[in-house]
N, C-alpha and C positions, 0 to 999 in steps of 0.2 A: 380546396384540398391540394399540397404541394405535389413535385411529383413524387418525393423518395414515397410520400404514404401511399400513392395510387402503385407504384411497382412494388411495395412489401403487401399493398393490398390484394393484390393481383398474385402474388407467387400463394400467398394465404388460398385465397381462393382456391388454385390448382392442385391442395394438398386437400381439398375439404373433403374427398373421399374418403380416405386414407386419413384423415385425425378430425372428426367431424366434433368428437366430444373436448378437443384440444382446444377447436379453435371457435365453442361455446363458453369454453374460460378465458383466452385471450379477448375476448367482448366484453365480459363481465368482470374483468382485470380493466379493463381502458376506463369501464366505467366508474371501477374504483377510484381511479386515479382520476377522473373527472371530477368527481365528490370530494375524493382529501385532498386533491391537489399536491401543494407544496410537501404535505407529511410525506405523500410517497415516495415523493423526491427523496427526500433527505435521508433516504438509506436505514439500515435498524441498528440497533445499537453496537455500539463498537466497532462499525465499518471504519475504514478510511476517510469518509468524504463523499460528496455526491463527483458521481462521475463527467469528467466534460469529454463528452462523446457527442457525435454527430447523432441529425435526425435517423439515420438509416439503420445506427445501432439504438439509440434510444426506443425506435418504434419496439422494438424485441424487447424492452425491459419486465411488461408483464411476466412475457414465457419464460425468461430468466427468474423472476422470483419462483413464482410455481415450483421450476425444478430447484432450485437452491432448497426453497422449506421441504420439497419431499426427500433430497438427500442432505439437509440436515445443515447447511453451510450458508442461511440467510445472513450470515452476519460479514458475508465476501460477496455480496449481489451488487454491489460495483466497481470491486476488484472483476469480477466477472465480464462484465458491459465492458471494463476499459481491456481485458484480453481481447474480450470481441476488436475491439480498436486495433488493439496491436496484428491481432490472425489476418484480419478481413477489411476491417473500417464497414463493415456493415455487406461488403458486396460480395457477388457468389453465392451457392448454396450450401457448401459446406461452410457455413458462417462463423463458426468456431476451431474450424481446421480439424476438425473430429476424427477423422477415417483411421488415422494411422491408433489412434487408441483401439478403436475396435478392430486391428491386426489387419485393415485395409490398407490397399493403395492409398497416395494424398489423394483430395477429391472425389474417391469414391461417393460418400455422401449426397443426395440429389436433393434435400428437404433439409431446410433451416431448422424445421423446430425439432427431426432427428439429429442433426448437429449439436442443436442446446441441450438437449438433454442428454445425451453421449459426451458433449464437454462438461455439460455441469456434475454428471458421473464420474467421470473419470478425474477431474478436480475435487471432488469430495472424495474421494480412495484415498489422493495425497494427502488433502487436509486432514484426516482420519489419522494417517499412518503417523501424520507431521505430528499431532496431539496427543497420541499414546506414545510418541517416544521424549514428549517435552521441547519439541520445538516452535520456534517461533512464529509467528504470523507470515513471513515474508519467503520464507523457507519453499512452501509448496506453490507458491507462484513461479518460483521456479522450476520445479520438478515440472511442471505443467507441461515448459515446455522440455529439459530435460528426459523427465523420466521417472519414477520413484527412488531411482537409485538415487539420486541425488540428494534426498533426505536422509539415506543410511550416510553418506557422506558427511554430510551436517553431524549427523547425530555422532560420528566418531571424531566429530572434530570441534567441539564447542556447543553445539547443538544450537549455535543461531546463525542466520544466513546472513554472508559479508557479501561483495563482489569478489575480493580476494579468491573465496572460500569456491564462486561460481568458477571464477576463471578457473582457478586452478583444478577444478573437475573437468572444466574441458578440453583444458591441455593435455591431461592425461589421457582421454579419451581419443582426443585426435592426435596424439603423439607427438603435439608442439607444432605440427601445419597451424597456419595461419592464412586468414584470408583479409582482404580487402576489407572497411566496410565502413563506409562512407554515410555515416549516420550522426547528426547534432548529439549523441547522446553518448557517443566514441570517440568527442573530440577533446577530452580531457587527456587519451589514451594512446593517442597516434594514431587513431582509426583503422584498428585492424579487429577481428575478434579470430578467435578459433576455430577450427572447422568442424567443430563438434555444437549442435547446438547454437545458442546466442546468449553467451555471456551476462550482455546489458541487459533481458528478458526483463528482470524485473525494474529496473529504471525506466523502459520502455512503458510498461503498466503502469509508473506510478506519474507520468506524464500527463496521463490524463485522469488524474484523481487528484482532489482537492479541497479542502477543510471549509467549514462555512463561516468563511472570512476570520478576524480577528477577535472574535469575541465580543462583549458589552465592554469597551474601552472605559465609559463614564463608569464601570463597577470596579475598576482596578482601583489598587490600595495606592499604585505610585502613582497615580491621576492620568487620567485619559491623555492628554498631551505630552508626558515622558512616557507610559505604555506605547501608543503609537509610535513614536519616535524608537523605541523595540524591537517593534515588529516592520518598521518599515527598513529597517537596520540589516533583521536576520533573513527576511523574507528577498534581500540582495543575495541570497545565498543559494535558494530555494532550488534541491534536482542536484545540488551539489556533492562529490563522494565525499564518505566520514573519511579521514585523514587521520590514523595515532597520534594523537600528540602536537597536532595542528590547533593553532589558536590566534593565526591570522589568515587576511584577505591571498596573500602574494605564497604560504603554502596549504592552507584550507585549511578546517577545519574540526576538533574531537567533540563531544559535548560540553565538556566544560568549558572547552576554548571558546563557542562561539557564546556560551555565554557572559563571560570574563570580558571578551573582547565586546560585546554590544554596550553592555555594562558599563563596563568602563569611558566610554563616548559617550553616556549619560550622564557619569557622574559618580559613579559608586564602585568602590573601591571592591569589587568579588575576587573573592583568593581564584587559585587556578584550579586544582582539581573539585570532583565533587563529591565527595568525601570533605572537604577544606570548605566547598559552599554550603553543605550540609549541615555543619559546626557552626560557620557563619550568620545564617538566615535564622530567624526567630520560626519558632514550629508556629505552625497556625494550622487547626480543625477544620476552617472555613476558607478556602482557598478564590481567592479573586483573580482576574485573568493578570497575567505577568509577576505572579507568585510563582515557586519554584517547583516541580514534583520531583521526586527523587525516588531512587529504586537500588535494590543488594542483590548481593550475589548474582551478578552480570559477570561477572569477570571470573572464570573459576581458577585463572591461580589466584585469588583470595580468597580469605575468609567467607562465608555463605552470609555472614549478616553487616558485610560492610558497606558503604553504600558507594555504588560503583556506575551510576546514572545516573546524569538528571537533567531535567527539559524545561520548559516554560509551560504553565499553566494557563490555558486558554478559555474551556468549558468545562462542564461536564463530564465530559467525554477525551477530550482532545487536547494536546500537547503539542510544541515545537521544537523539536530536538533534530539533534545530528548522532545519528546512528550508523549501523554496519550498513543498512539498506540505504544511506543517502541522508541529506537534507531536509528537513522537511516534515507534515504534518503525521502524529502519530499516534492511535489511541493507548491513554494508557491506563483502560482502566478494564481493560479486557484482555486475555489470551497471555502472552508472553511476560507483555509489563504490567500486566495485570497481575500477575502472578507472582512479580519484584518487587512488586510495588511497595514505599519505605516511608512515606509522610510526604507533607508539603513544608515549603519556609519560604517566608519573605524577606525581602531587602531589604533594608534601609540604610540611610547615609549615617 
């Protein structure tokens, strides 16, 4: 036994007065995940990704699910584990940075698995509030750390979560103070953020979330060796911000640009917007990994049924697109783009 499990075993222990029936289902949770193994891992449907977090936050993954299914938000159970990363990396007792939700001092909190479920509470309020008003997935990952207000924000302003859309709630908030902040994930930015909050919040979570690899490359339509060559392409990109109008390396990135642009280094002539590769690609029912998915009414100065998205199709489940939230793995067949969702198309020369 390492040590992080003998010291999460050990804080367990000293709560076992005080949650004795808690931490009869965190047993009986270990032993699930001893039995499915990898199923557990891989998150329920429509997450993100399985999370790459350390042992000290993975050992808490049982009590994370628990509370996720009793308030209603298993399908963010590691979006959740990868906050813990960003709050905590696992250490400390208030493990999810909880206190200030329940109207405490910071670190009030003395009990992790009062933390998880006070954060997983109060992260289900936002997701809640994010869903009855039509917003996106990525939305109340920020609020998390914001606040709720930051969802009314969204919701008067597009009603999907950009960086753009973060900062500029926190400038106003902090009345344009700036601070220092010497973080890999601010150095696209000049490394400062606002003193309101943390801007990058949700690029910080999506650091350690991560899609289960590339798909069955031998089932792509354009053959396992131009797929790969795709993905090993766009995945140079990966954590990168969505860019308007961006459709190269040297100014970044829109969705259609990185598509255009992988594209075309393979070999295949894809128009630029996606609307124009939507026209292009032949409809297909049956979508194989590095087929196209597309999605309407994203953009509301247009039309509601024009198609105003579109990613690579990977699984299932899963997509690679350049969005408002960044670069990177996205589901689309749940929540936001689930909801856009407009057909699939294929390439060809």
């Amino acid at each position: 036994m390492d040590v992080v499990t003998v010291k999460v075993g050990l804080t367990i222990a000293q709560q076992a007065k005080k949650h004795w029936k808690k931490i009869v289902l965190i047993g009986l949770s270990f032993f699930m995940v001893s039995v499915t193994g990898v199923m557990m891992l891989i998150g329920s449907p429509g997450n993100t990704g399985t999370a790459k977090v350390n042992d000290a936050v993975r050992i808490w993954e049982p009590v994370v699910r628990q509370y996720a299914e009793t308030y209603e938000v298993s399908e963010y159970v590691d979006v959740i584990l990868a906050i813990m990363m960003v709050e905590t990396g696992g250490e400390g007792l208030d493990i999810m940075q909880s206190s200030e939700s329940l109207g405490l001092p910071p670190n009030s909190i003395t009990d992790p698995i009062t933390s998880i479920d006070a954060g997983v509470k109060h992260f289900s309020s936002v997701v809640k509030n994010a869903q009855s008003n039509g917003l996106d997935f990525w939305t109340p990952v920020q609020s998390y750390n914001y606040g709720s207000g930051f969802n009314n924000f969204v919701k008067d302003n597009g009603k999907q979560y950009s960086f753009d859309l973060a900062s500029t709630f926190s400038k106003n908030l902090a009345n344009g103070r700036t601070v220092k902040y010497s973080n890999p994930v601010a150095d696209f930015n000049g490394n400062f953020r606002y003193a309101y909050g943390n801007m990058y919040y949700v690029m910080l979570v999506q650091q350690y979330l991560t899609a289960g690899g590339t798909g069955d490359a031998d089932a792509s339509a354009l053959g396992a060796e131009v797929y790969q060559g795709l993905m090993t392409e766009v995945l140079k990109y990966n954590g990168g911000p969505y860019v308007w109008g961006g459709a190269n390396p040297s100014v970044g990135f829109d969705c259609s640009g990185l598509l255009q642009y992988a594209f075309r280094l393979l070999g295949y002539d894809l128009p630029r917007t996606a609307a124009e590769q939507h026209a292009y690609a032949i409809p297909v029912a049956d979508p194989k990994p590095g087929d196209l998915v597309f999605f309407k009414g994203t953009n509301p100065s247009r039309p509601a049924s024009s198609v105003t998205h579109v990613g690579i199709y990977v699984d299932e489940k899963t997509m690679y697109d350049a969005n408002d939230g960044g670069i990177g793995y996205s589901n689309w067949n749940q929540g936001y783009w689930g909801r856009h969702f407009a057909g699939f198309g294929r390439v060809v020369k």
